[in-house]
C-alpha positions in Angstrom: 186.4 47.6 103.5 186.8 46.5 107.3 188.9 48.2 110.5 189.2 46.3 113.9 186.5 46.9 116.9 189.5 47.7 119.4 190.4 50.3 116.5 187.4 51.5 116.3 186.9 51.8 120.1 190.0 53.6 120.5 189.4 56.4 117.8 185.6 57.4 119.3 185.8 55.9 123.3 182.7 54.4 125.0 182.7 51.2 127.1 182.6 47.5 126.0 181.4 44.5 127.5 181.6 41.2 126.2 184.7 38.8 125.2 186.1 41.3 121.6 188.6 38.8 121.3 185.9 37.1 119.4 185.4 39.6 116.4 189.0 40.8 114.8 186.9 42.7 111.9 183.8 44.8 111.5 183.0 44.9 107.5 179.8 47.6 107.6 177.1 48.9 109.9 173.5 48.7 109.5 170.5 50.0 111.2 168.7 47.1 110.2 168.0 44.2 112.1 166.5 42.4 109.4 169.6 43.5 106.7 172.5 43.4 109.3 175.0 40.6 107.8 177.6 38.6 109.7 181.0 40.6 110.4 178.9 44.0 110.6 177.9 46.1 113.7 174.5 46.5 114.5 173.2 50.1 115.5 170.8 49.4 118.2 169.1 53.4 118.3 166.4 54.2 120.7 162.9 54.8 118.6 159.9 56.8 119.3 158.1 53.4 120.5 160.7 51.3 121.0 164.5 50.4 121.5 165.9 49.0 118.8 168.4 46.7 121.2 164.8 44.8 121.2 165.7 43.3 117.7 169.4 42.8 118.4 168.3 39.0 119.5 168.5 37.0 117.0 170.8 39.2 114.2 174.1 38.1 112.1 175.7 41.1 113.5 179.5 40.6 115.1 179.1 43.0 117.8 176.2 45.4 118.9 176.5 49.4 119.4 174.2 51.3 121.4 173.6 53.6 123.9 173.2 53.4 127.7 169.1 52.2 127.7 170.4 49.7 125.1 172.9 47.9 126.8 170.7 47.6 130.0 168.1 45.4 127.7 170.5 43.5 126.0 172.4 42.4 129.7 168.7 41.5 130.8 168.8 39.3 128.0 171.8 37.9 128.2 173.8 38.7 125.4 176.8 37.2 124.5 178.1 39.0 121.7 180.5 42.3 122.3 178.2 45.4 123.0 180.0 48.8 122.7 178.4 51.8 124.4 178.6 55.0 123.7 177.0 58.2 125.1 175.6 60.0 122.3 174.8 57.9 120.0 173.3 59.5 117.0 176.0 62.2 117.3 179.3 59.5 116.5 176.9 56.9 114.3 177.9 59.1 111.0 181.6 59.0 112.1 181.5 55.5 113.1 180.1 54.2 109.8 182.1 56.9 107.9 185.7 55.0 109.5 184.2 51.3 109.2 184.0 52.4 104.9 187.2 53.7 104.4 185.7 57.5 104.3 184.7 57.1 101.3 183.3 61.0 101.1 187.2 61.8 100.9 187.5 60.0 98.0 184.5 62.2 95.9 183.3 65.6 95.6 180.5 65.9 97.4 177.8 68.4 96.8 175.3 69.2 99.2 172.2 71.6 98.7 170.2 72.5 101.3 166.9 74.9 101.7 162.7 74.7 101.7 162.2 74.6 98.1 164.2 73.5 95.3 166.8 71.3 96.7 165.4 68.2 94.1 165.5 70.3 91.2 169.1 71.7 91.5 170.4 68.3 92.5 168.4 67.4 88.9 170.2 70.2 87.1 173.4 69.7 89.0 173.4 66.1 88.1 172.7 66.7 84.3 175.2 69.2 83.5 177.7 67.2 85.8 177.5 64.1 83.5 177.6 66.6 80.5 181.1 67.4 81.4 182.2 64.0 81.6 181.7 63.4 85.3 180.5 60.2 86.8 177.6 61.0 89.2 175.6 59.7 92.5 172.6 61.4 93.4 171.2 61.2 96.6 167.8 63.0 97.1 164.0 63.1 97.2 163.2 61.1 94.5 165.6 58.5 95.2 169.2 57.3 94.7 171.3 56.8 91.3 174.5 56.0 90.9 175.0 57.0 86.9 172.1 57.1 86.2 171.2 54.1 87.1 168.7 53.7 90.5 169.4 52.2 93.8 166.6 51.4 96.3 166.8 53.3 99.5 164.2 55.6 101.6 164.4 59.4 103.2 165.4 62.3 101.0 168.9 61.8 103.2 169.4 58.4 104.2 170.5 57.2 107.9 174.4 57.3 108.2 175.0 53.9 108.0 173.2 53.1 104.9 174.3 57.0 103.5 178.1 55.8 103.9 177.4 52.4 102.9 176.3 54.2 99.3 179.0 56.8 99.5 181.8 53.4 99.5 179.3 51.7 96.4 180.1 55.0 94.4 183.6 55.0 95.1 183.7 51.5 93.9 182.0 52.6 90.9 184.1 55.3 89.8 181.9 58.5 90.9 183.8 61.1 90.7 181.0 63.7 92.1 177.9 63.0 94.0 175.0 65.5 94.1 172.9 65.1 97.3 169.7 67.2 99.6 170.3 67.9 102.7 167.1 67.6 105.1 167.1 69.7 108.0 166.1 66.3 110.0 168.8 65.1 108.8 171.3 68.0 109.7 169.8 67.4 113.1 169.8 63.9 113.6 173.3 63.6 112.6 172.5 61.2 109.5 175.2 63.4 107.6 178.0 63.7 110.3 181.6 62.1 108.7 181.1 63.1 105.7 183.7 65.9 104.2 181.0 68.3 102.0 183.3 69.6 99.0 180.4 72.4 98.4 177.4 73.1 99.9 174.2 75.3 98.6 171.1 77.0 99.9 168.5 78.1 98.0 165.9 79.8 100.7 163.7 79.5 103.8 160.4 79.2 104.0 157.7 77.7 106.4 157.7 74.0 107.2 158.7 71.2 109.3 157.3 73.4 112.3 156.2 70.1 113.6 159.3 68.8 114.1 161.8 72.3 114.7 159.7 74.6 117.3 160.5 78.3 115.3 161.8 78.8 112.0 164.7 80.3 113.8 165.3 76.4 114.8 164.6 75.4 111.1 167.3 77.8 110.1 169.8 77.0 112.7 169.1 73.4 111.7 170.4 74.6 107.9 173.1 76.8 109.3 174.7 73.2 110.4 176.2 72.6 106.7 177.8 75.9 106.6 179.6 76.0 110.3 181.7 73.8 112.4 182.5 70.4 111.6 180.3 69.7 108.9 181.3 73.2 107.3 181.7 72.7 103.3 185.5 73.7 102.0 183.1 76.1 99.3 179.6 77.3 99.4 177.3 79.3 97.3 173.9 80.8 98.7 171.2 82.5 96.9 170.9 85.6 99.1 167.6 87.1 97.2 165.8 86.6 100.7 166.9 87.9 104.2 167.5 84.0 105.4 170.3 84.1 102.4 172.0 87.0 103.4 172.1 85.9 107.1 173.2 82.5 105.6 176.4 83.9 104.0 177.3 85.4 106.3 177.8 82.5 109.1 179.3 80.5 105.9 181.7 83.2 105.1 183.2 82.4 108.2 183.9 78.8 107.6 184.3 78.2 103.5 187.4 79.0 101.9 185.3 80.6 99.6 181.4 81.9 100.1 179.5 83.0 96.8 176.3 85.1 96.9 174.4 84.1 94.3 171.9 87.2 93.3 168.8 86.6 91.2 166.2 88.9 92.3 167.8 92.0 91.1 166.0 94.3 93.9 167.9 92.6 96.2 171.3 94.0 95.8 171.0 97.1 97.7 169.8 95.4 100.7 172.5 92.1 100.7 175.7 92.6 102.7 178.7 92.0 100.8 180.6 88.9 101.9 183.3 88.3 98.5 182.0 90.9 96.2 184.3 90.0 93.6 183.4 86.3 93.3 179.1 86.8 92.9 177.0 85.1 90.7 174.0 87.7 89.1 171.4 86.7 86.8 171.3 89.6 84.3 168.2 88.0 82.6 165.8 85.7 82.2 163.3 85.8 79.2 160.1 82.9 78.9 159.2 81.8 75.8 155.5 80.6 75.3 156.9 77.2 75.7 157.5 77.7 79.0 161.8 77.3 78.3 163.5 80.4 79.3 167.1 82.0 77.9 168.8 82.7 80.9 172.3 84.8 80.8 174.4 84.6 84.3 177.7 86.2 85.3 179.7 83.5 87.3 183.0 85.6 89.2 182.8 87.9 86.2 182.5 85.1 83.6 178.9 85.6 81.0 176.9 82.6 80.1 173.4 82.2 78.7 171.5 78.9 78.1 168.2 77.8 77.7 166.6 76.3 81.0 163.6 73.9 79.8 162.0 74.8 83.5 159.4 77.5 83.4 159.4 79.8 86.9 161.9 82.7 88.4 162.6 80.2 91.1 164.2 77.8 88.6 166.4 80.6 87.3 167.3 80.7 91.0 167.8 76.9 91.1 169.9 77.1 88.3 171.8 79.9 89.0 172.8 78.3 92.0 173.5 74.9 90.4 175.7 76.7 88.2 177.5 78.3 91.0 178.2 75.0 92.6 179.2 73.4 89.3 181.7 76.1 89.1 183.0 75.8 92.4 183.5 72.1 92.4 185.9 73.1 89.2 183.4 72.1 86.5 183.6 73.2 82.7 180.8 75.9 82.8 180.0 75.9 79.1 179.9 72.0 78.9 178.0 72.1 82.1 175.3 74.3 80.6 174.8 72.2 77.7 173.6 69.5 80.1 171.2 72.1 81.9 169.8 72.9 78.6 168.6 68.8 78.6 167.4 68.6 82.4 164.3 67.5 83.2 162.4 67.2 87.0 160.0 64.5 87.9 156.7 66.0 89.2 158.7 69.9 89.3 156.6 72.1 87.4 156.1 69.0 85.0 153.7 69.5 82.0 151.4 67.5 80.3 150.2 67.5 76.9 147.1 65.7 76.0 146.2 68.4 72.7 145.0 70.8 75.3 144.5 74.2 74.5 145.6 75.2 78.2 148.8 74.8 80.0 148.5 72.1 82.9 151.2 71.5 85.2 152.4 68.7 87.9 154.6 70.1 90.6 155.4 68.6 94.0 154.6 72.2 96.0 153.6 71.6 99.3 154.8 74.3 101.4 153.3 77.7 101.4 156.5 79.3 99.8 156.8 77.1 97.0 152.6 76.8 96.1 153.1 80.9 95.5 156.3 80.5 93.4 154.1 78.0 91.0 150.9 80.4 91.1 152.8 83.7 90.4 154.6 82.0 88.0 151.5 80.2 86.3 150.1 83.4 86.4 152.9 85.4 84.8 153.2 83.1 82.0 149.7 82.7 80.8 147.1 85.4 79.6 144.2 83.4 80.5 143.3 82.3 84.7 144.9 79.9 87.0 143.6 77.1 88.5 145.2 74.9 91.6 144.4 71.8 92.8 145.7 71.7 96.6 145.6 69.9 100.1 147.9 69.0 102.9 149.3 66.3 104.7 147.9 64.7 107.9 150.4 64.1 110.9 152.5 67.2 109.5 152.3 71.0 110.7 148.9 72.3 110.9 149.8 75.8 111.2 150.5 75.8 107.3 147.0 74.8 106.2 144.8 77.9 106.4 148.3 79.5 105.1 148.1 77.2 102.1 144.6 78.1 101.4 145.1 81.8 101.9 147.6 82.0 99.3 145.8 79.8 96.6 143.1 82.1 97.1 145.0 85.4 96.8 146.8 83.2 93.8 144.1 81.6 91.3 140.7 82.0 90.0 139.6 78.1 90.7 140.8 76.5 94.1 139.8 73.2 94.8 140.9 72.4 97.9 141.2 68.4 98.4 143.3 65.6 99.9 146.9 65.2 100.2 148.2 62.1 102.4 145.7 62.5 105.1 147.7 59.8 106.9 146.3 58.7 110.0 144.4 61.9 110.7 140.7 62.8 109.4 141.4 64.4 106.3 137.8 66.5 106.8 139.0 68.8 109.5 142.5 69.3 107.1 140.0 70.1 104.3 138.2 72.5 106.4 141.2 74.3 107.4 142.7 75.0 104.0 139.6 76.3 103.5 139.4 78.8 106.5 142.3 80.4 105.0 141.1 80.6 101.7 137.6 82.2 102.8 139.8 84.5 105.5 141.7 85.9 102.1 139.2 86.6 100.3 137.2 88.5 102.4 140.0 90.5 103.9 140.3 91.3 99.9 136.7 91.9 99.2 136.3 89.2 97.4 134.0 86.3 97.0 134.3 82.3 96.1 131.0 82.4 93.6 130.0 80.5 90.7 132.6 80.7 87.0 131.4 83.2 85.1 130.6 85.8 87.2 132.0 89.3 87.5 136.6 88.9 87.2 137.2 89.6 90.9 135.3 86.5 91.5 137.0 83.1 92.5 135.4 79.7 92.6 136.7 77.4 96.1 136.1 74.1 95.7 136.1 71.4 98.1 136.3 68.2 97.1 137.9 65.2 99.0 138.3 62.7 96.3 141.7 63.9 94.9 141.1 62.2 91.4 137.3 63.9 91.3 139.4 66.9 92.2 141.7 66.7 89.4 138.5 66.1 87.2 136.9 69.7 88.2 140.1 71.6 87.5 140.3 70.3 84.0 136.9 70.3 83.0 136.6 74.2 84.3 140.2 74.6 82.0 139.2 77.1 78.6 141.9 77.4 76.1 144.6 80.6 77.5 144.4 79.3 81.3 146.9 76.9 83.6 145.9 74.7 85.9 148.3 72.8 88.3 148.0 69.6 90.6 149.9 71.0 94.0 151.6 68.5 96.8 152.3 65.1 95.6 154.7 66.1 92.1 157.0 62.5 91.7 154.7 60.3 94.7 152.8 57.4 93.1 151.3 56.6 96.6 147.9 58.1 98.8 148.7 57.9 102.2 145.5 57.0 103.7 146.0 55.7 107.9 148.9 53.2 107.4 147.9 52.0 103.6 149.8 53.4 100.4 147.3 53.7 98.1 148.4 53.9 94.3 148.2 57.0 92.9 150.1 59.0 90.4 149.1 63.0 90.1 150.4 63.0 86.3 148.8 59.6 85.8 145.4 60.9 86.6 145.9 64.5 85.6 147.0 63.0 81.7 143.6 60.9 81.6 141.5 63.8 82.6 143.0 65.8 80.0 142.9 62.9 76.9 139.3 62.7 78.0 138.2 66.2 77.5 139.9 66.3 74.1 138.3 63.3 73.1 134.6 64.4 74.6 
């Protein structure tokens, strides 16, 4: 794949200096210094610390593109090669790299879900019932990239533009016929998904997080609002509209989808959600748990009924994959083969369990947002007759205002809290500690209740606090009795501690698995 630089500075505009007589082709874009080949363009972005024209010296690049800060260095030092400038430079990147690859997002369906919570596991459930239809599928997400199954390396739940086109023209080549992929706010609003043509997009719900990086959840859901409107619009789009954020979602993507589908799980909803195409709904008409945790859920898709079993345990996975099956639909799948692949889906580190001949349900799941740590609890707690207990931290260098939030509801939520480290980062993970558990003691004394000793009277609840995260894990198992749950909150899929700038190995299941084996075995 390759276009001209004239061509290319023709379509978008900006300014060029430098002799372009010299490059006839431009064969990919990279961000990259260091993975930038010869005949490619290298994106020279300003960073947080530094300009990355700084690294253009000494590249295989053919020509440099960058901004107006960018092209100032690179004339103090002299360079030789063609530098195209452009005003907003984040804003055309996607476009750019989208034109240099043949827009390869043309050539696919592509899915996108966006939301808070449960974007990994409908891309999951998406991608399984895709391939059960006969579809070859990319996925494109938190957990990484696959291209059929099989991984590819890359970073960020939504990759730069560059490198997300760059894998968009590797699935073409490959056949992929559908790709499945999260949408990040960041990446919304940094533009990493701008030139590519959504087929159908998704959203689950809204809930806090990323107020470090979006000043008001307003923000946060104007940032989400970007998939549905405008340029990036999706041809089709399905939102779950159980939730206020929904129903205002559906609305702004009624106006730009050919066709908008509310999808309705939480039936005390309905009276409250505006119709937008009240003939083309998706309900869930039930959803009954077995002791195994699997549920039989039975949907009506545009008037069509279909039941399957989800292997997920939790209401929000009935949402997940009622919306998963709305998008399936929409992108023209074959529901009942699709469902047959549902019925065989399973989620790294989303509500995972682990047996070790326990007599108590325990449970990996990657909640780390106050929204989606309640989901877990309520549904812990709905499932089992015994008490819950929850394992749970936050992250350094994120959004402090979700700590004592996070402890609140674990407190309001489960008998056992043990509140603990989770990627403390380059912050003092004490003072993170101390605020989850603020919010946890503010809960339960606006509830009259008290974090005393196990065994005492049922309104009680034992708070923990307990920085080692593996010594934490160890508490919640050993205080397990046969009837209860327990679940390790935050990390879900991560193998990795983020302590200051060092990745420490660590694996929430990994520990949680040897902690159990060990109590059967004492």
């Amino acid at each position: 794949m390759s276009t001209s630089l004239d061509a290319l500075l023709e379509k978008f505009g900006g300014k060029l200096a430098g002799d372009i007589s010299t490059v006839h082709t431009i064969t990919g874009i990279s961000l990259d210094s260091k993975a930038v080949k010869s005949g490619e363009l290298f994106a020279a972005l300003p960073g947080n610390r530094v300009h990355g024209a700084e690294f253009a010296e000494g590249t295989a690049a053919a020509a440099i593109l960058t901004d107006a800060a960018g092209a100032g260095i690179l004339e103090n030092r002299h360079e030789d090669r063609p530098v195209w400038v452009v005003d907003d430079l984040r804003g055309v990147l996607g476009y750019i790299a989208a034109e240099i690859y043949g827009q390869p997002s043309q050539k696919m369906q592509v899915i996108g879900i966006t939301g808070t919570s449960g974007k990994t596991t409908t891309s999951y459930i998406l991608e399984s019932g895709l391939r059960a239809t006969g579809a070859k599928v990319g996925i494109i997400g938190t957990t990484g990239t696959r291209i059929n199954g099989v991984k590819v390396p890359t970073s960020l739940t939504t990759p730069e533009a560059p490198k997300l086109q760059e894998l968009f023209a590797m699935m073409v080549a490959q056949g992929v016929t559908h790709v499945v992929m999260e949408v990040s706010s960041h990446a919304l609003e940094l533009g990493r998904v701008n030139g590519t043509q959504f087929a159908v997009a998704g959203f689950s719900n809204l809930s806090q997080d990323h107020l470090d990086f979006h000043p008001t959840m307003q923000d946060y859901f104007q940032a989400k609002a970007r998939l549905f409107r405008g340029e990036l619009a999706a041809h089709k789009a399905a939102i779950v509209v159980d939730e206020q954020w929904g129903r205002d979602m559906a609305v702004i993507a009624a106006d730009s989808a050919q066709e908008c589908w509310r999808v309705q799980t939480n039936l005390s909803s309905r009276d409250t959600a505006d119709a937008v195409h009240p003939n083309a709904e998706v309900i869930v008409d039930s959803a009954e748990l077995a002791a195994s945790g699997n549920q039989q859920v039975q949907l009506r898709i545009a008037g069509e009924k279909i039941a399957f079993n989800l292997p997920l345990p939790g209401s929000f996975n009935v949402a997940n994959a009622a919306l998963a099956c709305a998008m399936a639909r929409l992108a023209d799948a074959d529901l009942a083969a699709f469902v047959r692949g549902v019925e065989a889906v399973a989620v790294p580190g989303r509500m995972e369990s682990l047996a070790e001949g326990q007599d108590f349900v325990a449970v990996v799941d990657y909640a780390h947002k106050p929204g989606a740590l309640e989901a877990v609890l309520a549904t812990l707690r709905g499932q089992v007759s015994g008490r819950v207990g929850v394992v749970v931290g936050c992250g350094g260098d994120r959004d402090s205002s979700k700590r004592p939030v996070m402890g609140r509801i674990a407190a309001q939520h489960a008998d056992y809290v043990v509140v603990t480290d989770d990627n403390p980062r380059t912050e003092d993970p004490a003072p993170i500690r101390a605020a989850v558990m603020q919010g946890a003691r503010e809960a339960l004394h606006a509830a009259g209740r008290t974090g005393v000793a196990v065994g005492s009277a049922d309104e009680a609840v034992h708070l923990v606090e307990e920085g080692d995260r593996a010594k934490a894990i160890q508490l919640v198992v050993d205080w397990a009795r046969a009837g209860d749950a327990i679940v390790v909150a935050g990390k879900g899929h991560e193998t990795g501690q983020i302590v200051g700038d060092t990745v420490h190995e660590f694996d929430d299941r990994t520990v949680l698995a040897q902690a159990l084996a060990g109590k059967e075995a004492k």
